[in-house]
MMTF fields as JSON, N, C-alpha, C and O atoms, coordinates in Angstrom:
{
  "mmtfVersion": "1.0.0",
  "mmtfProducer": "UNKNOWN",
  "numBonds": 371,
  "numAtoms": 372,
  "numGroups": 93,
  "numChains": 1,
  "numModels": 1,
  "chainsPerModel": [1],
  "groupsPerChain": [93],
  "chainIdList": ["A"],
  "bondAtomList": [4, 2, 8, 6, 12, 10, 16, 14, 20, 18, 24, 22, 28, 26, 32, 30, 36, 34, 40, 38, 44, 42, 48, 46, 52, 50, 56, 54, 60, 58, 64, 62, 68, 66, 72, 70, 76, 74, 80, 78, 84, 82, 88, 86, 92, 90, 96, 94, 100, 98, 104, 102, 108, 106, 112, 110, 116, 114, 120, 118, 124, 122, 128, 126, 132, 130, 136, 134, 140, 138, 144, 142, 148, 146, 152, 150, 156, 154, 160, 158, 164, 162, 168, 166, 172, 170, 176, 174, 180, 178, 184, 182, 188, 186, 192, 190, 196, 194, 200, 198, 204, 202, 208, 206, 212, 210, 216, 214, 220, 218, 224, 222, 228, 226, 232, 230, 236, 234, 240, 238, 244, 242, 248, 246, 252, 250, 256, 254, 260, 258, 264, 262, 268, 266, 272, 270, 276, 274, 280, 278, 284, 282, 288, 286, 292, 290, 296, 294, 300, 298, 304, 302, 308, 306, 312, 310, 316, 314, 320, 318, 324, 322, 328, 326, 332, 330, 336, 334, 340, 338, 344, 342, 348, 346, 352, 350, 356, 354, 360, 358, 364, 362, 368, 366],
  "bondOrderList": [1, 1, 1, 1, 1, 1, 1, 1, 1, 1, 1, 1, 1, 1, 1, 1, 1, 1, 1, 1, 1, 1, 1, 1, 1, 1, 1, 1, 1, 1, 1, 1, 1, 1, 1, 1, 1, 1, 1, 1, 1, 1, 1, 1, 1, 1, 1, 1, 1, 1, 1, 1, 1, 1, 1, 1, 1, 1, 1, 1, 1, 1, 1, 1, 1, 1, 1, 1, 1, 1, 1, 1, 1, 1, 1, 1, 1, 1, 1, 1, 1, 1, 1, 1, 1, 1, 1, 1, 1, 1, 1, 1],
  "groupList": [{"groupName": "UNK", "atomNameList": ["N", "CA", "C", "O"], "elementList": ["N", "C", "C", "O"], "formalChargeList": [0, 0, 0, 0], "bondAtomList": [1, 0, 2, 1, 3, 2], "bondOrderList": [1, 1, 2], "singleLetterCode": "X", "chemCompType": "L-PEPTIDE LINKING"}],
  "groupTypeList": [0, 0, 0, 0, 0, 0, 0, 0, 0, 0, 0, 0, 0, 0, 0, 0, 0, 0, 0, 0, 0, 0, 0, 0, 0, 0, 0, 0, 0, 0, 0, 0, 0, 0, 0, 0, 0, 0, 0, 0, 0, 0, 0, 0, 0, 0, 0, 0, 0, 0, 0, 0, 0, 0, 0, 0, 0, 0, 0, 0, 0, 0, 0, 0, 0, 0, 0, 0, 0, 0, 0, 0, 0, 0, 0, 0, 0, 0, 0, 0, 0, 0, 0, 0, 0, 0, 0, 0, 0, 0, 0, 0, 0],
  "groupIdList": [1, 2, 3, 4, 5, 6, 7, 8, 9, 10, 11, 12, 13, 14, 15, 16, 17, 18, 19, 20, 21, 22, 23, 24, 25, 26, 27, 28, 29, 30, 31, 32, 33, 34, 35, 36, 37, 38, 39, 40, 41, 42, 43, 44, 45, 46, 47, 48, 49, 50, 51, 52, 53, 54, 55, 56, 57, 58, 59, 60, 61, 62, 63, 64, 65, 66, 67, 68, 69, 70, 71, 72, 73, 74, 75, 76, 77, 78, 79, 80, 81, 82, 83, 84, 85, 86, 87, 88, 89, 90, 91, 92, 93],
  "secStructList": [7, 7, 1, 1, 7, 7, 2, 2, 2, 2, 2, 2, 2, 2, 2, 2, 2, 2, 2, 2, 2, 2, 6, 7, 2, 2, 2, 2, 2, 2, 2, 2, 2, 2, 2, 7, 7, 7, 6, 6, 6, 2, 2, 2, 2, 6, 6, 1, 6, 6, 2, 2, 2, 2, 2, 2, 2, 2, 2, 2, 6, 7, 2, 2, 2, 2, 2, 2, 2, 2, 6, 6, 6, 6, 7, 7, 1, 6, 2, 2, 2, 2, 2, 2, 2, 2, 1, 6, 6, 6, 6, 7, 7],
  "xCoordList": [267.834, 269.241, 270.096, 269.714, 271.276, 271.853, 272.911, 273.947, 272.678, 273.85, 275.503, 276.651, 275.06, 276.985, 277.134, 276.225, 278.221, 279.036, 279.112, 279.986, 278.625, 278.922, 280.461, 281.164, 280.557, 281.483, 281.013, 281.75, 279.614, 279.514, 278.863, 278.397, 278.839, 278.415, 280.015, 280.214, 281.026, 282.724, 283.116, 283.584, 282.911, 282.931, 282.614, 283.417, 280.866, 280.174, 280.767, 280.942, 280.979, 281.876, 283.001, 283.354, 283.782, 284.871, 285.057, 285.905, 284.202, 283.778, 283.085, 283.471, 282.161, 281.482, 282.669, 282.619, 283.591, 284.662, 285.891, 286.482, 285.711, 286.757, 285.96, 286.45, 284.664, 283.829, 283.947, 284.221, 283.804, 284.296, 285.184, 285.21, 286.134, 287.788, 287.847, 288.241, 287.615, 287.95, 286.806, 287.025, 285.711, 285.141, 286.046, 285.854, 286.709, 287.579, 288.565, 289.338, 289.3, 290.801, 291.48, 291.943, 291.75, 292.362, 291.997, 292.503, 291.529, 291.779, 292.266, 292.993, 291.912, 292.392, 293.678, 294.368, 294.19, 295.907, 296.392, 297.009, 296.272, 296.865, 296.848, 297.973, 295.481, 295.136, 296.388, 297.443, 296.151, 297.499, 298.759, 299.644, 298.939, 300.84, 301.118, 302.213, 300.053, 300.334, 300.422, 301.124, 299.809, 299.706, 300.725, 300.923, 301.334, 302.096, 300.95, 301.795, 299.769, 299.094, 298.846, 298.845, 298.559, 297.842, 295.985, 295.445, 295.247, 294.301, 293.501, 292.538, 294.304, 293.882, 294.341, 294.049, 294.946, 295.295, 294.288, 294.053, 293.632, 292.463, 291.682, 292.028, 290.739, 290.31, 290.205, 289.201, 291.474, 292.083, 292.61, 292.294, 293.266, 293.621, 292.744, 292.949, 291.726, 290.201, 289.753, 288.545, 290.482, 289.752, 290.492, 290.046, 291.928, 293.186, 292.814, 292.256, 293.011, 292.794, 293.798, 295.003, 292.874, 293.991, 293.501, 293.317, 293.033, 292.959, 291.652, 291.844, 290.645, 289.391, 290.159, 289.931, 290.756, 291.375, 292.139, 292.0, 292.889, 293.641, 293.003, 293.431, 291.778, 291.178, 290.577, 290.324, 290.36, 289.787, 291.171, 290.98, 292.362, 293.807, 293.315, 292.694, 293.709, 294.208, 292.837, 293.15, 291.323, 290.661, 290.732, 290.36, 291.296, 291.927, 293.058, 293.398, 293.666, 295.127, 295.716, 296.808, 293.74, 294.106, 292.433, 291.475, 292.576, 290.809, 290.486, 289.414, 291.237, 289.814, 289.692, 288.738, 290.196, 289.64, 288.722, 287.825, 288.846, 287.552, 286.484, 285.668, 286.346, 285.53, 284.61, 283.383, 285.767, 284.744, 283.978, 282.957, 284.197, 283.711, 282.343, 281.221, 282.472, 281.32, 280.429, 279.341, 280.729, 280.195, 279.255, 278.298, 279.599, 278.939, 278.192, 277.52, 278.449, 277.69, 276.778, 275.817, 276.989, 276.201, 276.459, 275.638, 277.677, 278.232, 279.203, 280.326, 278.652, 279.581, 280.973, 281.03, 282.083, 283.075, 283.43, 283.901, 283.342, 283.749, 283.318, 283.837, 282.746, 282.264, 284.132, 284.6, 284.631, 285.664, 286.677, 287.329, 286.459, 287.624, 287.221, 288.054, 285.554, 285.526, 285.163, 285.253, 284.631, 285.101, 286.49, 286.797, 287.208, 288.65, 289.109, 289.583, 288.572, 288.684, 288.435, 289.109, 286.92, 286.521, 287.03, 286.722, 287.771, 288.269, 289.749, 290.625, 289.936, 291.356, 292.769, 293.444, 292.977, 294.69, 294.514, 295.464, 292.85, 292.717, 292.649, 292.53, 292.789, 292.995, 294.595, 295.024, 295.594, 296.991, 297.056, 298.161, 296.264, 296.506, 296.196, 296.169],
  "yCoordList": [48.09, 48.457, 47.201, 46.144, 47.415, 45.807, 45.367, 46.012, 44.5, 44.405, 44.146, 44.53, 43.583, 43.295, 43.428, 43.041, 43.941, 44.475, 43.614, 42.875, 43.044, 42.691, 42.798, 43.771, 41.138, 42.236, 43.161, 43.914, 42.912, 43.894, 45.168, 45.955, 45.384, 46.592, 47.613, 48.665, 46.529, 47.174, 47.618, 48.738, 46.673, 47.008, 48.343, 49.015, 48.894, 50.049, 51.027, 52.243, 50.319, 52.216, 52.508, 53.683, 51.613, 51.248, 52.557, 53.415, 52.249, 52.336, 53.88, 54.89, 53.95, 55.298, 56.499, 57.721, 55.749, 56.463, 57.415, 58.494, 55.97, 56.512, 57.611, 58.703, 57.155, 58.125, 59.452, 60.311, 59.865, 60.977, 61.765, 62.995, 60.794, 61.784, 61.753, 62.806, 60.932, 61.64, 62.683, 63.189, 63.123, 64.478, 65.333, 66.544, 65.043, 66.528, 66.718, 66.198, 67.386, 67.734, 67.336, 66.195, 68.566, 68.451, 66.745, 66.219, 66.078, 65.113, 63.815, 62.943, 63.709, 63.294, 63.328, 62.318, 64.639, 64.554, 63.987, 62.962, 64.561, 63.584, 62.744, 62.276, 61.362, 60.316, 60.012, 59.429, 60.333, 59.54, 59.737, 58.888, 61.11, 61.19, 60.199, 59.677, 59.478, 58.918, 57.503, 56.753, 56.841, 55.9, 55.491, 54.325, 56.652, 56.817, 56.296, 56.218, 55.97, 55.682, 56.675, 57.662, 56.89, 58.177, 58.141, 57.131, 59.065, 59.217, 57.97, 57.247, 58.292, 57.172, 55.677, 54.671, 55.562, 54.113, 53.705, 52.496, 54.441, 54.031, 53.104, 52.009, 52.888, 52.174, 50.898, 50.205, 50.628, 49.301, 48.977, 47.954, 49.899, 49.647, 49.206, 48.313, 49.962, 49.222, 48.015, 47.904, 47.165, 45.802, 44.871, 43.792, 45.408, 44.768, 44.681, 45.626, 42.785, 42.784, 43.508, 43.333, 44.402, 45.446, 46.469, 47.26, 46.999, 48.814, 49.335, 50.446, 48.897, 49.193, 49.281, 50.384, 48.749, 48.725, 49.751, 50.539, 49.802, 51.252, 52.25, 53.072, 52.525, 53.327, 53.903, 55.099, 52.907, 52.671, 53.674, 54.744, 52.968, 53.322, 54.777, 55.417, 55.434, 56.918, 57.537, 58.526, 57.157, 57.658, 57.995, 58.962, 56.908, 56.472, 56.693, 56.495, 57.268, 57.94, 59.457, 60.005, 59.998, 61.266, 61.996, 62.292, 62.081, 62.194, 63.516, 63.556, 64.682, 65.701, 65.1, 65.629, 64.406, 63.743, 62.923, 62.832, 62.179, 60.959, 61.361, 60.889, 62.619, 63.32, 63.97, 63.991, 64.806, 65.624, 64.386, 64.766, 63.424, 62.679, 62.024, 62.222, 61.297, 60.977, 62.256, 61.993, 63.305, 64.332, 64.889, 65.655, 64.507, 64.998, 63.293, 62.872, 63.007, 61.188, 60.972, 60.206, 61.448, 60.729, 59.413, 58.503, 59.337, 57.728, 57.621, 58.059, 56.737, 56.568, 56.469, 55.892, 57.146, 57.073, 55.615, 55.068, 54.91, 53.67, 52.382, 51.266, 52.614, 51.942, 51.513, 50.391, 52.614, 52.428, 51.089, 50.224, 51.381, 50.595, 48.685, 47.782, 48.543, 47.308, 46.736, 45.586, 47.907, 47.608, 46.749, 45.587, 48.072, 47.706, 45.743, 45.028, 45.504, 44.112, 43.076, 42.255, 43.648, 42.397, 42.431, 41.525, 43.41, 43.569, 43.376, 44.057, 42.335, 41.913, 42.56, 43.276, 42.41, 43.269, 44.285, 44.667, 44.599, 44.858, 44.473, 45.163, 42.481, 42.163, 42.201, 41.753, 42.774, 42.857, 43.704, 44.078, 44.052, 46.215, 45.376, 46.066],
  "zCoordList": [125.126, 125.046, 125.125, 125.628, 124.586, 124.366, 125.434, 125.597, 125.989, 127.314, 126.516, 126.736, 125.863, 125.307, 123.623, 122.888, 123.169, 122.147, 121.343, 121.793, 120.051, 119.056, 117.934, 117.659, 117.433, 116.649, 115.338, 114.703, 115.103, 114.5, 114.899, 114.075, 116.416, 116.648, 116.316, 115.708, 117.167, 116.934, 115.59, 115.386, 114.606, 113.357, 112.851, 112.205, 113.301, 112.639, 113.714, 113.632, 114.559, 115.048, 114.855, 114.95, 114.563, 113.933, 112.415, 112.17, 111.932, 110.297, 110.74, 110.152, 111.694, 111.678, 112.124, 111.984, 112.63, 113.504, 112.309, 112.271, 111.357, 110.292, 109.322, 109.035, 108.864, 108.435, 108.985, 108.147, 110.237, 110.655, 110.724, 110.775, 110.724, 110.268, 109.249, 108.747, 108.556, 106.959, 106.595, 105.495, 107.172, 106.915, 107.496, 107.387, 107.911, 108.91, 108.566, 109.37, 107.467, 107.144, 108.036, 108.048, 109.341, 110.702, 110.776, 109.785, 111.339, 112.003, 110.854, 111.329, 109.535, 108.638, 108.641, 108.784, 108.464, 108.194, 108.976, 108.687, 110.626, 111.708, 111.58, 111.752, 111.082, 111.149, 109.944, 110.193, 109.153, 107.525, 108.01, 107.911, 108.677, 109.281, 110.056, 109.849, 111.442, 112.562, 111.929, 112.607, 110.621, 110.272, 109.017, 108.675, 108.394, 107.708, 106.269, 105.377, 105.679, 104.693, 104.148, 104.884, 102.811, 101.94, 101.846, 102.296, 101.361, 101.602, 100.178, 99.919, 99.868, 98.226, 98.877, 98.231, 99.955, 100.191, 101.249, 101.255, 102.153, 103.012, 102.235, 102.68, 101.236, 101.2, 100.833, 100.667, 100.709, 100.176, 102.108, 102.716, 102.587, 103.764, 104.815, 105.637, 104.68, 105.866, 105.195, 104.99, 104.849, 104.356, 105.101, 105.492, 105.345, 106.314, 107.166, 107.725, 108.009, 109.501, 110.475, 110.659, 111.051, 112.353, 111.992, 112.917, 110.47, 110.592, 111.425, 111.92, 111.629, 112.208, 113.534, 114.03, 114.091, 115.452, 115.655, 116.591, 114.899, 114.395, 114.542, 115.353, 113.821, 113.985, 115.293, 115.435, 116.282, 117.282, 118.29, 118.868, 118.225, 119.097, 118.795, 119.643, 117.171, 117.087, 117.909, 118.571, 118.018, 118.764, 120.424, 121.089, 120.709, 122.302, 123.051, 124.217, 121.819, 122.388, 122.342, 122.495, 121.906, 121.99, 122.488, 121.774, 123.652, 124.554, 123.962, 123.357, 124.012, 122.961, 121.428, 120.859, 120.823, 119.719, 119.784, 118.944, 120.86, 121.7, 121.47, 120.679, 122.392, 123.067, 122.149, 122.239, 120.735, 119.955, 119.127, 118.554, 119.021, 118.29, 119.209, 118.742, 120.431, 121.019, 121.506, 122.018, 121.41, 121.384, 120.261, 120.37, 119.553, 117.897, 117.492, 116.55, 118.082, 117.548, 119.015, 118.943, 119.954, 121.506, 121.534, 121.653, 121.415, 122.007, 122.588, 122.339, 123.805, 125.582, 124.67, 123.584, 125.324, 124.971, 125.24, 124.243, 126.216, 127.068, 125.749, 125.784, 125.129, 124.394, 123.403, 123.214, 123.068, 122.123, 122.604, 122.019, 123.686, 124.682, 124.45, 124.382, 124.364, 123.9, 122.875, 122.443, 122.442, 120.453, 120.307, 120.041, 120.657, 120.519, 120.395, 119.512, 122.002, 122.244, 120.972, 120.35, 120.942, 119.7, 118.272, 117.498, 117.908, 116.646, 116.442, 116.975, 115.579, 114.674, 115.244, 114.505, 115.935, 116.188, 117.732, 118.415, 118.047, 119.491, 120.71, 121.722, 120.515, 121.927, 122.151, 123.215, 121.088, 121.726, 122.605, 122.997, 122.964, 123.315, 125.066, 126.085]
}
């Protein structure tokens, strides 16, 4: 098991994180209203330094969204928190 967080472990959960909401209508729309982006602009947008981090916040600032997600994946929620750190625009936070 790995004692410390990569940035590319942050990255793939980052990325696995967004993968998940965009399977989910519900959490999709929220995700494009709260960010103000369209669904056709995500993928030009996850190439921008900060959106993986982004992604990371809308997970972290809303705990039954956290939750259903490390719930359906089996990953420590606590984990998001230092993703966060190592990725582009998350040590402002």
């Amino acid at each position: 098991m790995k004692n410390k967080m990569t940035i590319d472990d942050a990255q793939a959960l980052a990325i696995n994180s967004l993968v998940f909401l965009a399977g989910d209508d519900e959490l999709l729309s929220r995700f494009l209203a709260l960010t103000g982006i369209t669904a056709d602009q995500i993928r030009s947008a996850a190439s921008e330094p900060g959106f993986l981090a982004g992604v990371l916040q809308f997970y972290l600032a809303h705990e039954p969204t956290l939750m259903r997600y490390c719930e359906a994946t089996g990953t420590d929620p606590a984990l998001f928190q230092e993703a966060l750190r190592l990725l582009p625009g998350g040590q402002d936070i």
